[in-house]
C-alpha positions as CSV (number, residue, x, y, z in Angstrom):
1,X,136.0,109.4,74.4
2,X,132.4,109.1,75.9
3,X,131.2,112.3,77.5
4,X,130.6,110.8,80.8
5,X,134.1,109.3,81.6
6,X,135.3,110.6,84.8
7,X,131.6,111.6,86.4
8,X,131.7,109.7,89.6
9,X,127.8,108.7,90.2
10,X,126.6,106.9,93.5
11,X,124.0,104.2,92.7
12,X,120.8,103.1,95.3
13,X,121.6,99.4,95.1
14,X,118.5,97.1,96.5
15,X,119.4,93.5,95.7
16,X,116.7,93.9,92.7
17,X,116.6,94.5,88.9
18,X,115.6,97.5,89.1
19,X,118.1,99.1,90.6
20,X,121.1,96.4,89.3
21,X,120.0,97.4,85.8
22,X,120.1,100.9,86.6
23,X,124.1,100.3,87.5
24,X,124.8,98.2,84.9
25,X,123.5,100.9,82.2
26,X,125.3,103.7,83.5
27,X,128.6,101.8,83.6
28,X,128.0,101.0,79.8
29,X,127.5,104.7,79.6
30,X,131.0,105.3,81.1
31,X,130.2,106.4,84.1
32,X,132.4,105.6,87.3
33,X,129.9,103.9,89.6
34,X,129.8,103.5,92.8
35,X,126.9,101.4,94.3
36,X,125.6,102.2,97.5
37,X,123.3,99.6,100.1
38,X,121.0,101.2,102.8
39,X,120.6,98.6,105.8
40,X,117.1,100.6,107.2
41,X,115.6,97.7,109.3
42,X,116.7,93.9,110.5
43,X,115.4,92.3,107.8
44,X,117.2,94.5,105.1
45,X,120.4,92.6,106.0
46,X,119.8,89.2,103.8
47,X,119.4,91.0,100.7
48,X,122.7,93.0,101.2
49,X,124.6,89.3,100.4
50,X,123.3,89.8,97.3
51,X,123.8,93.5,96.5
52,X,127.4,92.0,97.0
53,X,127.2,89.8,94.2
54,X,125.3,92.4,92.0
55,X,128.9,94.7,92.4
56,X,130.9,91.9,91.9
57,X,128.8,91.3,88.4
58,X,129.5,94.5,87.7
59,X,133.2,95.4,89.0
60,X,132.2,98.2,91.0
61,X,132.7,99.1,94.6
62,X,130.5,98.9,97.2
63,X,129.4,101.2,100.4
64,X,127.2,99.0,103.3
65,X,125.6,101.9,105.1
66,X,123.3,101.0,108.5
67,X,121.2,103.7,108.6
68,X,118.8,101.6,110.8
69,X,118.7,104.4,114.0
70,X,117.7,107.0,111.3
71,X,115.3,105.1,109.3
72,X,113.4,104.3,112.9
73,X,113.4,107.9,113.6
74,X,112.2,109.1,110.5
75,X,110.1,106.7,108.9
76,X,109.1,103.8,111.1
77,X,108.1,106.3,114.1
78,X,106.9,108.7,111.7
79,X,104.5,106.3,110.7
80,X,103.0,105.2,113.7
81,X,102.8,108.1,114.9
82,X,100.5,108.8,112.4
83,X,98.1,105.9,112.7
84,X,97.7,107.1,116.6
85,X,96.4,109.9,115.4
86,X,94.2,108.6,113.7
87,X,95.6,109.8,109.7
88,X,96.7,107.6,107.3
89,X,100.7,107.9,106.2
90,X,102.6,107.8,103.4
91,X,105.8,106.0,104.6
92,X,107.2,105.4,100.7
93,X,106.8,109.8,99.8
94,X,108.6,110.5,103.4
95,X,111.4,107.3,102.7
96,X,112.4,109.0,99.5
97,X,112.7,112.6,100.3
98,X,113.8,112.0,104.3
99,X,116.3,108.4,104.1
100,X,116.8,107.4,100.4
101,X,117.8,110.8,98.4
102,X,119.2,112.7,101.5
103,X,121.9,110.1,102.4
104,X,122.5,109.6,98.5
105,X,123.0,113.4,98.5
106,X,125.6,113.1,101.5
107,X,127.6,110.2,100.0
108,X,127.4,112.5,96.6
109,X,129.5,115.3,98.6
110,X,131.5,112.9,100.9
111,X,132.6,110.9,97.5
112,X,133.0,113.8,95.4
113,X,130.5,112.1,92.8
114,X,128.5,114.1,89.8
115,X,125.0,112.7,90.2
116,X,122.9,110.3,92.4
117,X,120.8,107.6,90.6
118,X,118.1,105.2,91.5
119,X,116.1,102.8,90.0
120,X,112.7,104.0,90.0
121,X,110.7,104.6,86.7
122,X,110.6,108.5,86.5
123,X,112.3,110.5,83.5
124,X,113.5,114.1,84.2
125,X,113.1,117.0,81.6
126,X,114.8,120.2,81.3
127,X,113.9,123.5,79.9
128,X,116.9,125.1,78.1
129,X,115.5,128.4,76.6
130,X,117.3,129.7,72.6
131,X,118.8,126.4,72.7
132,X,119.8,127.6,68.9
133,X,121.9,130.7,70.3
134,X,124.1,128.1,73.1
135,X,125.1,125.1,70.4
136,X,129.1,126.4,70.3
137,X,128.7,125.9,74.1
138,X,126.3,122.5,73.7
139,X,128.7,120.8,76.4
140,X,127.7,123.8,79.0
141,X,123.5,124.2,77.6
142,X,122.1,126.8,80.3
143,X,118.9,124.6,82.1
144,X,116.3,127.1,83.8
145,X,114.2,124.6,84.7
146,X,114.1,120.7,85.7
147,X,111.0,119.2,85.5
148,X,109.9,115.6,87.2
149,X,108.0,113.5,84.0
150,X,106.3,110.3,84.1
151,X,108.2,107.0,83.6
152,X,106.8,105.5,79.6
153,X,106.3,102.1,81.7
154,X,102.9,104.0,83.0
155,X,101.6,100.2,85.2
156,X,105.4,100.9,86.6
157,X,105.5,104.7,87.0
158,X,106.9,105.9,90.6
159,X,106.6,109.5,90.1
160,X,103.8,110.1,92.2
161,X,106.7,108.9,95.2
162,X,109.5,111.6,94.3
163,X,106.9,114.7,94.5
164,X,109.0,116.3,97.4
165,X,112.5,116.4,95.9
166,X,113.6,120.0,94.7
167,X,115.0,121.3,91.6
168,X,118.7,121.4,93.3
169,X,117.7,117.5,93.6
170,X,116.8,116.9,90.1
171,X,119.5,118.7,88.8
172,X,122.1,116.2,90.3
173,X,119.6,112.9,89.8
174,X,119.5,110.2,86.8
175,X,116.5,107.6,86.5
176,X,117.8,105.5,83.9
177,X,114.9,103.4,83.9
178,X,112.8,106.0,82.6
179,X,112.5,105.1,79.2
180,X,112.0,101.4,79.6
181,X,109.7,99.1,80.2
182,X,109.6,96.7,82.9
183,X,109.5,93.7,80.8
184,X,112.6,95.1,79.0
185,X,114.6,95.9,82.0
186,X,113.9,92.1,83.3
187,X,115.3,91.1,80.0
188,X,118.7,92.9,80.0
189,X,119.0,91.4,84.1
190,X,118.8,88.1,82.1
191,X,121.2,88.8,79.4
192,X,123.7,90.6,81.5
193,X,123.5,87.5,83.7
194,X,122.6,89.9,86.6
195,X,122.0,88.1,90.4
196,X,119.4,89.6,91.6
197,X,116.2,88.8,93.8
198,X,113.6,87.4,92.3
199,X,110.6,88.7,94.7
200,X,109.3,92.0,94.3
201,X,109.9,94.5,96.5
202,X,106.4,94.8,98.6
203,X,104.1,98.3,99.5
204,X,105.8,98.9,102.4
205,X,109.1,97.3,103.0
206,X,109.1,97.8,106.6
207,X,105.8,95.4,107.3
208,X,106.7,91.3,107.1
209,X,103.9,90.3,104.4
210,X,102.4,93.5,104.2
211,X,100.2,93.1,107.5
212,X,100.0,96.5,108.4
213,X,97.1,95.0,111.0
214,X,99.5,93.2,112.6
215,X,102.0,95.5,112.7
216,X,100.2,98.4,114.0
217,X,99.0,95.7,116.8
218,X,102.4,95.4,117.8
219,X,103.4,98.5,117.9
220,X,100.5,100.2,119.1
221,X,98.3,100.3,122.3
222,X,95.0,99.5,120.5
223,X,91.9,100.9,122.8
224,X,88.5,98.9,121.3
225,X,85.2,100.8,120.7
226,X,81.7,101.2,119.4
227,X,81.3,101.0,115.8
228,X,77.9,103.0,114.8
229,X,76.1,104.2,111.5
230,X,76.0,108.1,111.4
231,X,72.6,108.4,113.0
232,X,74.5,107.0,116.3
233,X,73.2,103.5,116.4
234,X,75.8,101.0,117.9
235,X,76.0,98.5,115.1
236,X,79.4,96.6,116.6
237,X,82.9,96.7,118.3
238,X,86.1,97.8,116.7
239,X,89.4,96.9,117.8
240,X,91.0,100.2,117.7
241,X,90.6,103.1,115.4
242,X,94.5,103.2,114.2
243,X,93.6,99.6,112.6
244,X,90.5,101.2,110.0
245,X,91.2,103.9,107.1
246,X,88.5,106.0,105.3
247,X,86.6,104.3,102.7
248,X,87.9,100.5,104.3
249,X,84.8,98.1,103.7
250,X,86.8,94.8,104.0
251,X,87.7,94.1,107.7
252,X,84.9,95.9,110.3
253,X,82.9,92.7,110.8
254,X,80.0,93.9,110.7
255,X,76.8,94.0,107.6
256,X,76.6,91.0,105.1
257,X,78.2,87.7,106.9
258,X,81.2,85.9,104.9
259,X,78.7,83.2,103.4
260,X,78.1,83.7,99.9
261,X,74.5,82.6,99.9
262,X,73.6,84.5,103.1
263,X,75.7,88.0,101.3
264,X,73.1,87.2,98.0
265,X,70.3,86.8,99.8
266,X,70.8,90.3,101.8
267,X,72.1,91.9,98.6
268,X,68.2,90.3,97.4
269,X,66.4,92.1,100.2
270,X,68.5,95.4,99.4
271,X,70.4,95.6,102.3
272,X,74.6,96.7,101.4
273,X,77.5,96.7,103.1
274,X,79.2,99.1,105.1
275,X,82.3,101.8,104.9
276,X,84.3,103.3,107.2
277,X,82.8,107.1,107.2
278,X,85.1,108.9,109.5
279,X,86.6,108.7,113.7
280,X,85.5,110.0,116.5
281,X,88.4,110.1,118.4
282,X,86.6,111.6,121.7
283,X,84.2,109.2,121.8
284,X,86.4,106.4,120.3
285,X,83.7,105.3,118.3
286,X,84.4,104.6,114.4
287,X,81.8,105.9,112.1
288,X,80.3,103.7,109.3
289,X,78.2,103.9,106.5
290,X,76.2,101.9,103.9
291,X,75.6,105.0,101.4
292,X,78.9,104.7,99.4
293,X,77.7,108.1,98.3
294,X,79.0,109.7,101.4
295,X,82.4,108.9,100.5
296,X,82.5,111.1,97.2
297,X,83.7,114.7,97.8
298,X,84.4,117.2,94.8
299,X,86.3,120.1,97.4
300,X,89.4,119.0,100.2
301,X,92.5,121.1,101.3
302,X,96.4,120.0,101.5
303,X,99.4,121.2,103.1
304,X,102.8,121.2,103.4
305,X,103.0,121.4,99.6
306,X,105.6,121.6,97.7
307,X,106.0,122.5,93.9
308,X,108.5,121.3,91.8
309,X,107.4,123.8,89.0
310,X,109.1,127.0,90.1
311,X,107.1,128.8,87.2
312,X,103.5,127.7,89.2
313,X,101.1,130.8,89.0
314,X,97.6,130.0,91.4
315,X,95.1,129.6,90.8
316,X,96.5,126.8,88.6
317,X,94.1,124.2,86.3
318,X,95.9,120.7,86.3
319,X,95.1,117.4,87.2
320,X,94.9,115.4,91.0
321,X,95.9,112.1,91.6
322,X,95.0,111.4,95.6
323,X,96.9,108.1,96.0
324,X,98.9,106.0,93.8
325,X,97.7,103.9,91.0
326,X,94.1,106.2,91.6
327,X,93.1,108.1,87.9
328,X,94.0,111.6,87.7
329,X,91.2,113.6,87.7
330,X,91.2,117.8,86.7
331,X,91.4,120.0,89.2
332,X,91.7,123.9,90.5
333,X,94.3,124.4,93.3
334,X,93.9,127.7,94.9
335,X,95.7,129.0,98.2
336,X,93.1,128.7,101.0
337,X,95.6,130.5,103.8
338,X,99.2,130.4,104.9
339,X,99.6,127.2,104.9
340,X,96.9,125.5,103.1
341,X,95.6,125.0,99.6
342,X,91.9,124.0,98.6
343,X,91.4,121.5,96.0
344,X,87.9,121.0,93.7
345,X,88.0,118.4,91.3
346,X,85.4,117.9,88.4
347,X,84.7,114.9,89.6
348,X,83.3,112.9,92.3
349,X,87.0,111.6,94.5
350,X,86.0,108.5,96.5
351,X,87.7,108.5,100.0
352,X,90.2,111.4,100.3
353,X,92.2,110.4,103.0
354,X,93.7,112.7,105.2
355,X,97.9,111.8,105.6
356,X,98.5,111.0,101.8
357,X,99.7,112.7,99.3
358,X,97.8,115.0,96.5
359,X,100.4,115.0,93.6
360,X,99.3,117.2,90.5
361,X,100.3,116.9,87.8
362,X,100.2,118.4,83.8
363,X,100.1,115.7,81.2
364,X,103.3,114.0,82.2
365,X,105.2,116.8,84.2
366,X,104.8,116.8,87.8
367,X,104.5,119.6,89.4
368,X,104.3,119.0,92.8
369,X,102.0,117.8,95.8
370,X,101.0,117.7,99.3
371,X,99.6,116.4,102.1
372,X,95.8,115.8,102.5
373,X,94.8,117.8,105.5
């Protein structure tokens, strides 16, 4: 009889491998799986025709939930919110934590189900101390201590998104991607003969192509303003400070022209382009500069942390990763107040932007994160 038999487990089903995969393993595993479909905006209901398919595939059942109210409230509004003043969010870190794991935690309870699982690359660990002394018992190990680890896929990692969920979260959670690699788990779709979407699923699910421009143009009263260097000198017009992030070069319209000959030539003559520097949201003016030096700080402060690591003892050596995909670089984290920690790197960060997320991080354990203040 396999050990898992009879543990209910409630599946995030998206319409994609990742996630399809992630059902289809844990059946094979003997768990009873139940997938589950989040409906969070308009455009979310196409791909729900095909989760349908993917639980037919697999002969499980199937919960359609609209969450679309909530998901409004806590991550579309959330984010623009925001962009009006004038920080840059991190919709995915807040979808997780706020929409994704909290309902899968309520269906969990409402179901009577075992565990939650997703299919995001992440692997959990767990510390199990004298594990010698507890083998009669090895059904019942005692676990002090769940730790958050890096996915082995590391171009497909997601850890860096799930920085925010607890211990009392990872104790009832299963990534059964975690030891795969993305080319594999496209391979098994294949074999199994799984329907799933063929597109990837895109930064921010919320915006149509990806045009957060567009989007925040919609959705946002936009006031234009002076661009100027930092000495003051109006150098050009923006079109509204919510639509320009620190360390944006692509976009301001203003410095070398689009030609290629005309950007050589100016390159020639020395002259280089220009960055967005900071806002001045009094004078609505966005600041620019042509010194990508400027950009580089080795010291910033975050809030709102939270570590995963119960066992964290400050001041604590580990490394910083300030966005996602951006190299980890060491760091010392020290409380700088009540609610705020300072940060200094040994190295140069280019463009800390206030509104994302600091995750930190030791070798492959996570231990936790917050928000760039």
């Amino acid at each position: 009889m396999n050990s898992f038999d009879n543990k209910k487990i409630i599946v995030a089903l998206s319409g994609g491998v990742d996630s399809a995969v992630a059902a289809a393993l844990l059946k094979k595993k003997g768990y009873d799986v139940v997938g589950v479909y989040f409906r969070f905006f308009e455009s979310t209901w196409k791909p729900s025709f095909q989760v349908k398919k993917i639980a037919k595939k697999l002969g499980i059942p199937l919960k359609i939930i609209d969450a679309r109210k909530e998901f409004k409230k806590r991550v579309i509004d959330y984010f623009l919110n925001a962009y009006k003043t004038e920080i840059t969010p991190n919709p995915c870190v807040v979808c997780n934590k706020e929409m994704k794991f909290r309902l899968l935690f309520d269906l969990m309870g409402k179901y009577k189900a075992d565990y939650v699982a997703t299919g995001h690359y992440a692997r959990l660990g767990r510390e199990i101390p004298n594990p010698k002394s507890q083998i009669p018992n090895k059904s019942k190990l005692q676990i002090t201590n769940y730790k958050l680890l890096q996915a082995r896929d590391k171009t497909k990692d997601q850890s860096y998104f799930l920085h925010r969920l607890s211990q009392k979260d990872l104790a009832k959670t299963i990534f059964p991607l975690g030891e795969y690699k993305k080319s594999d788990v496209k391979k098994m779709a294949k074999k199994m003969k799984l329907p799933t979407l063929e597109n990837e699923s895109q930064d921010i699910c919320f915006v149509a192509d990806n045009d957060i421009q567009r989007f925040l143009s919609k959705n946002i009263k936009l006031k234009p303003g002076n661009i100027a260097d930092e000495a003051g000198k109006t150098l050009g017009k923006h079109k509204g400070l919510p639509l320009y992030t620190i360390g944006q070069r692509k976009g301001i319209e203003i410095g070398p022209p689009a030609s290629r000959q005309e950007r050589e030539a100016l390159r020639a003559s020395g002259t280089r382009p220009y960055y967005v520097a900071k806002k001045n949201l009094k004078k609505n003016e966005l600041i620019v500069t042509n010194e990508p030096k400027k950009l580089l700080t080795k010291k910033f402060w975050v809030s709102e942390m939270n570590w995963l690591n119960p066992k964290i003892k400050l001041p604590l050596r580990a490394e910083v990763q300030i966005r996602y995909r951006a190299p980890k670089v060491s760091a010392i984290i020290r409380k700088a107040g009540n609610a705020r920690w300072e940060v200094r790197s040994g190295k140069f960060l280019r463009a800390v932007t206030p509104g994302q997320s600091a995750v930190f991080c030791r070798g492959k354990e996570i231990l936790g994160g917050g928000i760039i203040t």
